[in-house]
C-alpha positions in Angstrom: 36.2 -7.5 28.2 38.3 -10.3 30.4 41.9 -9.0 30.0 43.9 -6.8 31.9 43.9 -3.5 30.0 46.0 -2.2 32.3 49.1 -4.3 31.0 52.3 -5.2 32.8 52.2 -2.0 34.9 52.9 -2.3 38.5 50.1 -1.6 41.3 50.8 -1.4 44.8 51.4 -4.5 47.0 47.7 -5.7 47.8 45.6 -4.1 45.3 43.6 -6.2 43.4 43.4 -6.0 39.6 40.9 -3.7 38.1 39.4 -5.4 34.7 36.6 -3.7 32.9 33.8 -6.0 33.7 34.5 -5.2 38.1 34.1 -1.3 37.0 31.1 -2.5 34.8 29.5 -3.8 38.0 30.6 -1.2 40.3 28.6 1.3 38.1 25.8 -0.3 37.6 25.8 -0.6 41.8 26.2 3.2 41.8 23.5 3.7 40.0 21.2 1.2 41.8 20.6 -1.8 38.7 19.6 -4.7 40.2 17.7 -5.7 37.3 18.9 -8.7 35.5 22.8 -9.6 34.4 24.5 -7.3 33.0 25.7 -9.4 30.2 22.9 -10.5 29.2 21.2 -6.7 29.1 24.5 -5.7 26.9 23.0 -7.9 24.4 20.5 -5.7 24.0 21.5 -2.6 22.6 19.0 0.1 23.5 18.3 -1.3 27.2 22.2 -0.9 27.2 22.6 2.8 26.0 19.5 3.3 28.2 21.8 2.2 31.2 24.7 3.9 30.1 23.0 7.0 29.5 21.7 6.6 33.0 25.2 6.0 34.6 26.7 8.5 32.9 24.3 11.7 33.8 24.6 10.4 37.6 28.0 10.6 36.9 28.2 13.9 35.7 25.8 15.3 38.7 27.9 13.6 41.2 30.8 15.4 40.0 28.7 18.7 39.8 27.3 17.9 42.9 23.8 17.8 42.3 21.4 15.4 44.1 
């Protein structure tokens, strides 16, 4: 969850390193949680799913386009 998935592949000259728990946040902002830290709620599986679930059908209507 720390690491750099990404490897030793080169990014262009000032970007900043992606590592799962930055897109972690960055979805949860999308989706408007403001609700308590994220790695605590992980703990908890089926507050967890019920965010993930969450994130993922806003996902899938953003790319639709649906409001």
């Amino acid at each position: 969850m720390w690491g750099n998935p990404e490897g030793k592949g080169k990014r262009p000259l000032g970007r900043t390193k992606n590592r799962c728990k930055d897109n972690i946040k960055m979805n949860l902002k999308a989706v408007g949680w403001t609700g308590m830290d994220w790695i605590v709620l992980a703990q908890e599986r089926d507050s967890w799913r019920a965010v993930l679930n969450a994130i993922m059908n806003f996902r899938v209507h953003k790319m639709r386009g649906i409001s």
